[in-house]
N, C-alpha and C positions, 0 to 999 in steps of 0.2 A: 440547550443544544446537546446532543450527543453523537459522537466522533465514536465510529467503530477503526480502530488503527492497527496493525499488522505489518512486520517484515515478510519483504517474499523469499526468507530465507529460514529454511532448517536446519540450520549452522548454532549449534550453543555458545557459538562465539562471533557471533554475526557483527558484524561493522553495522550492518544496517540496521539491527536492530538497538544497536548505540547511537546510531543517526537520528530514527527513531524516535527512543528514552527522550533524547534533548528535546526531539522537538515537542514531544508532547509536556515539557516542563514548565513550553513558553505559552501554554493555552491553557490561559486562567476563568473558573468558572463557567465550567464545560464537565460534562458526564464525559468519560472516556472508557471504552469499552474495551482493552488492550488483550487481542489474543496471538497464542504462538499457533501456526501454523501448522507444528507440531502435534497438535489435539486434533489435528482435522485429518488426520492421515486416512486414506479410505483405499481402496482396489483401484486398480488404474479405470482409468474411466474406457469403458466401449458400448457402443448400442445395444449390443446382444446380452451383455450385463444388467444395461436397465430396462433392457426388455424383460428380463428373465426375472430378475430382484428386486423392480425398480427402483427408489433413491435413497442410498446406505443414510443413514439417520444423521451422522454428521455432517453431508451436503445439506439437508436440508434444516440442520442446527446453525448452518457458514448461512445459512443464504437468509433465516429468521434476524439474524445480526446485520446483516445491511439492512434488507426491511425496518427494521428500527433506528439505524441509523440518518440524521441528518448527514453528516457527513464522512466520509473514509479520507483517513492519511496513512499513508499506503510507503517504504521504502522500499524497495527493488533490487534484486541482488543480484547480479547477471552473472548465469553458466553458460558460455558459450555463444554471446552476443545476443542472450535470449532467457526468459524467464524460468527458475529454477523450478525441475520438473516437477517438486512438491506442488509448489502455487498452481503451476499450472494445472494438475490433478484435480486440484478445489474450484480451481474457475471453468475446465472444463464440467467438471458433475453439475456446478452450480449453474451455471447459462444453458444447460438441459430442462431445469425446474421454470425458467423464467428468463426469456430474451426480451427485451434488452433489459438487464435487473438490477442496472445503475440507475435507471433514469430519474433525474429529479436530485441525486445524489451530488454534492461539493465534491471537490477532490482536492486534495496538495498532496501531489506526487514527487518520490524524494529518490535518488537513487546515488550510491557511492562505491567508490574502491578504492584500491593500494596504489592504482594507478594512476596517470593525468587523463583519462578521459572521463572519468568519475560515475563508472557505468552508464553511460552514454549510448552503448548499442541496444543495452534493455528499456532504456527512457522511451528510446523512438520506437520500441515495439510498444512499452505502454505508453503512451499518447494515442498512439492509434488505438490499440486495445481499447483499455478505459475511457478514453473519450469517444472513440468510431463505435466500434463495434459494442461495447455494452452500454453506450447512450450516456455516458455518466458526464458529469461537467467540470472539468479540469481547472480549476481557476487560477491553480498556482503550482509550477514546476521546478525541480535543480535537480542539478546535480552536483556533486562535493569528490571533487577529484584529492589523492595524496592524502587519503583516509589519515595513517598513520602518524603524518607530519604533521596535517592540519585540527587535529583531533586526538587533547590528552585529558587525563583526568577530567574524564566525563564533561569537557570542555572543547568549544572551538576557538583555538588559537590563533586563529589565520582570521586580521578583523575583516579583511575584503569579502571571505565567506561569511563570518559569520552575521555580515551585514545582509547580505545577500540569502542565507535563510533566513534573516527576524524578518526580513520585506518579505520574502513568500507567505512565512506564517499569518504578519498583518493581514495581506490582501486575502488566506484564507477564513481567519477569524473575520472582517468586514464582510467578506460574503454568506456568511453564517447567519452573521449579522441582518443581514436583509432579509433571510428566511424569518426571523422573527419578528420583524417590522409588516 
């Protein structure tokens, strides 16, 4: 199996991308394809752009990695109740090349903060996102509120979470699972 996995944050100090790290620590015997978001920097996305240039090489280098991928775990970094306008640059170019260009795709979607709602207003944008609109199949979701508290040396402390990500992870590794069966 291989997991193409990504924070939707270009923050070199991202919580999410330590949300992240953990989880992909817990999926054992698996390809993991881990990229920063950061290498995919491109012009903001507009039609007239890809009309003119059509598709900057690194949209269509983001969009060969899910093609390959069985599955995406994906953390989510919320600016603003809403996906950080980096990621969003990359999913817009990307869903230009190919609608819907999840589909067929696993997903454990992961999303955290400083705060108690544990990015919770970006979760709800992507569920919908990820699973509506680009077709993908979401099998396993969290969020992880009180980053700071719940979350030290590269550990979760807080056992109620971090029961609550091993069971998302499980339920995504089983469905992984079934792709190979």
């Amino acid at each position: 199996m291989k997991i193409l996995a990504f924070a939707g944050s270009n923050s070199k100090n991202s919580i999410n991308k330590q949300l992240l790290n953990y989880t992909l620590g817990q999926l054992e015997n698996t390809e993991i394809d881990l990229v920063d978001i950061n290498d995919f920097e491109m012009p903001i996305y507009s039609i007239d752009r890809q009309l003119e240039s059509g598709f900057p090489q690194l949209a269509e280098d983001f969009y060969k990695k899910i093609k390959e991928a069985d599955g995406l775990v994906i953390s989510l970094a919320e600016h603003n109740g809403n996906f950080t306008v980096a990621l969003k640059n990359i999913l817009d170019w990307v869903s230009r090349i190919e609608m819907p260009y999840l589909k067929d795709k696993k997903i454990l979607l992961l999303s955290t903060s400083p705060g108690s709602y544990g990015g919770g207003n970006v979760m709800e944008v992507g569920l919908k996102y990820f699973g509506m609109f680009a077709s993908g199949e979401i099998v396993a979701s969290a969020t992880f509120p009180f980053f700071n508290d719940n979350f030290q040396n590269n550990e979760i402390v807080n056992d109620e979470l971090k029961n609550t990500i091993l069971e998302k992870i499980t339920t995504f590794k089983n469905s992984l699972s079934e792709i190979e069966a």
